[in-house]
C-alpha positions in Angstrom: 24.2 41.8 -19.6 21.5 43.1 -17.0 21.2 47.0 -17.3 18.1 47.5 -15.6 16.8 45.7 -11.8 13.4 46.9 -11.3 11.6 45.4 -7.8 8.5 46.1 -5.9 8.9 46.4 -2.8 6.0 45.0 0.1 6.1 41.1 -0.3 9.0 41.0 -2.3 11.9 43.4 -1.6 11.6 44.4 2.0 11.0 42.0 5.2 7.4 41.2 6.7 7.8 44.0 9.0 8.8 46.4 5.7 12.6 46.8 6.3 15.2 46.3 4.1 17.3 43.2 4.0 20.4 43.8 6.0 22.3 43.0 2.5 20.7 45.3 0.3 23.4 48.0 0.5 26.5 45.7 0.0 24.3 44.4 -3.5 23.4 48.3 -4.0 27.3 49.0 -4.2 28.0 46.0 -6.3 25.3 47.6 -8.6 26.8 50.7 -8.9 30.2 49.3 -9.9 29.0 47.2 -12.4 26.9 50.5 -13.7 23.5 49.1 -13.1 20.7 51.0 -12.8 17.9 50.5 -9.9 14.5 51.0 -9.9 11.9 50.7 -7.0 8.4 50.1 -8.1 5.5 50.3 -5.7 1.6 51.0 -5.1 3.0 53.3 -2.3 3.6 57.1 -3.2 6.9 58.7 -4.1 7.8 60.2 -0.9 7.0 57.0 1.0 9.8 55.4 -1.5 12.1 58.4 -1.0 12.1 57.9 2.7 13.1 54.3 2.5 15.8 54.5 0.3 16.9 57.7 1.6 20.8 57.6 1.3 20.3 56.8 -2.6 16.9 58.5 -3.6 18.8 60.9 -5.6 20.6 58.0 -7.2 17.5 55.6 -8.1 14.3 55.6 -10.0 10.9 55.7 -8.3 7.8 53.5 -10.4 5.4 55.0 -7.5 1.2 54.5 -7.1 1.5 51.4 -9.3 3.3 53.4 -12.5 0.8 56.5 -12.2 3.8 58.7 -11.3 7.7 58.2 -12.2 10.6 60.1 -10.7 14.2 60.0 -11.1 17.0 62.4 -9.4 14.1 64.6 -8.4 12.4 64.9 -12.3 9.1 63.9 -13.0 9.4 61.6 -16.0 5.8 60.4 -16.6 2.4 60.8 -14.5 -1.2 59.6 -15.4 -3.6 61.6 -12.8 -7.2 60.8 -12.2 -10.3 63.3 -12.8 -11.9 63.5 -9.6 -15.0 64.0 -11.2 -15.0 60.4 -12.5 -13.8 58.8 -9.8 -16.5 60.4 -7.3 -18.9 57.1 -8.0 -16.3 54.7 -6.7 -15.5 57.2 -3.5 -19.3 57.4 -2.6 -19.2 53.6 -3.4 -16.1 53.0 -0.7 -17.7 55.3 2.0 -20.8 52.8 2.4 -18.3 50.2 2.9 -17.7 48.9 6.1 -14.8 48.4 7.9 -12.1 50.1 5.4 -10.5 52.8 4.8 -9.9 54.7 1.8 -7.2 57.0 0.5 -7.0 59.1 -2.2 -3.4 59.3 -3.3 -2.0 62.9 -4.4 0.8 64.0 -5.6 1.3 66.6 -2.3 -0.1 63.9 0.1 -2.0 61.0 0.6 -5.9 61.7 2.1 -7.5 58.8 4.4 -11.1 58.4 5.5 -11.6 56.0 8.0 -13.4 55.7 11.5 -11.3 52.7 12.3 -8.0 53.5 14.5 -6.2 50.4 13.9 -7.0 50.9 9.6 -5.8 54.3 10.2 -2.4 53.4 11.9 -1.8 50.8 8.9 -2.5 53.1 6.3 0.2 55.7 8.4 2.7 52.9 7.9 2.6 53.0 3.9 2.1 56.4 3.5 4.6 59.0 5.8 2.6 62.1 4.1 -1.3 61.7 5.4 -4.2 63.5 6.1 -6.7 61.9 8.1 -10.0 64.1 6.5 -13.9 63.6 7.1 -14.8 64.2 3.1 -13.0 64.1 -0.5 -14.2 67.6 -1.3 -12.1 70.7 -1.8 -9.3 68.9 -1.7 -6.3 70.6 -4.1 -4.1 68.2 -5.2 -3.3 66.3 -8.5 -4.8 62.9 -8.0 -3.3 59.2 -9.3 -4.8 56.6 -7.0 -7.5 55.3 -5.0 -6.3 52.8 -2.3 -8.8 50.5 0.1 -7.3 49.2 3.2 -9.7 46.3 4.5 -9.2 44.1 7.6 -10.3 41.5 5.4 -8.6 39.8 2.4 -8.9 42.2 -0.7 -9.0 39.6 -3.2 -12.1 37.7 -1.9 -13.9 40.7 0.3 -13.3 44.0 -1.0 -12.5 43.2 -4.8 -15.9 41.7 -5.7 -17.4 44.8 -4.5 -15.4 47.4 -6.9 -15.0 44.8 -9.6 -17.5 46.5 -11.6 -15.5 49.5 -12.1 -13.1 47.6 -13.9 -14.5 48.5 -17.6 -13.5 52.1 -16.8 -10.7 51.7 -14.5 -7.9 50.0 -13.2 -8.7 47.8 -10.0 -6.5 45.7 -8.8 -5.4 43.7 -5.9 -2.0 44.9 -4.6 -1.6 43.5 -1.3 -3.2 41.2 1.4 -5.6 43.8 2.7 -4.9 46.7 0.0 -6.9 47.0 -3.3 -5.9 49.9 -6.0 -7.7 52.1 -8.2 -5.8 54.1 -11.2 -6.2 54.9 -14.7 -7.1 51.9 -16.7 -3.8 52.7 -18.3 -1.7 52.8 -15.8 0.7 49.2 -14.6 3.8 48.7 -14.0 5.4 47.2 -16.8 4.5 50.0 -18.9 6.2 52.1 -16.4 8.8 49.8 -17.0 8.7 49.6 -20.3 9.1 53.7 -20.2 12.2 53.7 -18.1 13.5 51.1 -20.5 12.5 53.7 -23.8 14.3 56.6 -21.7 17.2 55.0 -20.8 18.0 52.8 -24.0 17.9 49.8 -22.1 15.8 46.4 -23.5 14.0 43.6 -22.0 16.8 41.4 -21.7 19.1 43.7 -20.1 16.1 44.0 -17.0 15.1 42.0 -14.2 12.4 42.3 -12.7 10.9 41.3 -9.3 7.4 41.1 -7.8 4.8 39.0 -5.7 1.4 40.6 -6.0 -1.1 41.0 -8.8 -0.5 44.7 -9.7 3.1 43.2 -10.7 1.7 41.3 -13.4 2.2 43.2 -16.3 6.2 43.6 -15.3 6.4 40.2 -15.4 6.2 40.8 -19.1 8.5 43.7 -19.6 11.7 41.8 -19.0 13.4 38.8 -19.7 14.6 37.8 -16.5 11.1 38.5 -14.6 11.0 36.5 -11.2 7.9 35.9 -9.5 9.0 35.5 -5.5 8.4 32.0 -4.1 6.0 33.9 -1.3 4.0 35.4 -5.0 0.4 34.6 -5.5 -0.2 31.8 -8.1 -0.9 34.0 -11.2 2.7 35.9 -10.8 4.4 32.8 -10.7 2.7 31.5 -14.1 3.5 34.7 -15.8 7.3 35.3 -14.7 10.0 33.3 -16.4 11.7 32.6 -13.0 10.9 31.8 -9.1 12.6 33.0 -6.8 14.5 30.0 -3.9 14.1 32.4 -1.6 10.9 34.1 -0.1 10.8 38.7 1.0 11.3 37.4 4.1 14.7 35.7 3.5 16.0 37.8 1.1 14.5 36.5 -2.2 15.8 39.7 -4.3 19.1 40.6 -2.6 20.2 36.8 -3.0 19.2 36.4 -6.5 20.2 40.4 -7.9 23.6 39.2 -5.9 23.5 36.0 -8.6 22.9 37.5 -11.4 25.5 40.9 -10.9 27.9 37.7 -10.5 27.4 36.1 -13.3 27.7 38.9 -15.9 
């Protein structure tokens, strides 16, 4: 019996231009009557999640800056900041890059540096609480995530340049043009796997749902992980299940729909 649906949300939950699918609330009741619990689980930050699922954010859990910070019914449940003293190399590192922007993600707001309008603008679209600044210092704020917005494709451009930070740190691809920067701790299916200790619920009563490779690690934290057919290559290897469906066509809500039927 599924207990738990955990999904992420860009690329797999929500259409191309980042709305819900026009289903999602009829499936949202049918998980409520069946007593299921929902879980949204995102490199965005909490309130950009709370403003999305706005009618139910009271209702839901929120796996937010890539499992860095977890809310549920307006309690913090688990949180992994950053010390901005050892992340200063890889912020002087991103300010002599060209052609990004970078955001340090905190828990009050989110704070971009960028010269490029159009970077800006996307970075506005993933996180409703901003501020565009000309420096990281004196910044007061509790600090889980480093974010790189890139015109070019993360994985092949921006990626091999912050690689090396990897022995220390958590860098990983999360989106087309996004790369993130946490703990080295910090993933998703260990946020899942703390929802799952909280609320009694095991592996093979959760599904899980993702497309990039920050979702890799959920993929392992349930049985009925699904990689979505639109996910890179090494999602799908590591999920048990492919979606038929892509984000697009409503991948989750079709197969969440499937499986609420069938138990």
């Amino acid at each position: 019996m599924i207990k738990l649906i955990v999904s992420d949300i860009d690329g797999t939950l929500v259409t191309n231009d980042k709305k819900l699918p026009k289903r999602f609330w009829e499936v949202v009741k049918m998980m409520q009557e069946k007593e299921v619990r929902f879980c949204a689980a995102s490199g965005r930050q909490v309130q950009s999640l709370e403003v999305l699922f706005k009618p139910i954010a009271n209702e839901i859990g929120f796996i937010s800056e890539n499992g860095a910070f977890i809310k549920y019914k307006n309690n913090e449940l688990h949180s992994e900041p950053l010390s901005f003293k050892a992340i200063t190399p890889i912020l002087e590192t991103c300010k002599k890059m060209e052609n990004i922007g970078v955001v340090l993600c905190g828990k009050d707001s989110a704070y971009a540096l960028t010269e490029d309008k159009s970077i800006y603008e996307e970075i506005e679209l993933h996180y409703p609480a901003v501020e565009k600044i000309t420096d990281f210092q004196n910044i007061n704020d509790t600090f889980f995530k480093i974010t790189v917005c890139s015109k070019k494709t993360s994985k092949t451009n921006i990626y091999p340049m912050l690689k090396h930070f990897s022995s220390d740190f958590k860098v990983v691809v999360s989106g087309e043009h996004w790369l993130d920067i946490t703990q080295k701790s910090v993933n998703k299916g260990k946020a899942v796997k703390i929802i799952q200790h909280l609320w009694g619920i095991r592996p093979e009563e959760t599904a899980v749902f993702g497309d990039q490779l920050n979702d890799l690690e959920m993929m392992a934290a349930a049985k009925y992980s699904f990689a979505m057919k639109n996910a890179q290559p090494e999602v799908k290897q590591a999920a048990n299940f492919i979606t038929e469906y892509d984000n697009d066509n409503e991948g989750v809500i079709k197969k969440v729909a499937e499986l609420l039927n069938n138990f």
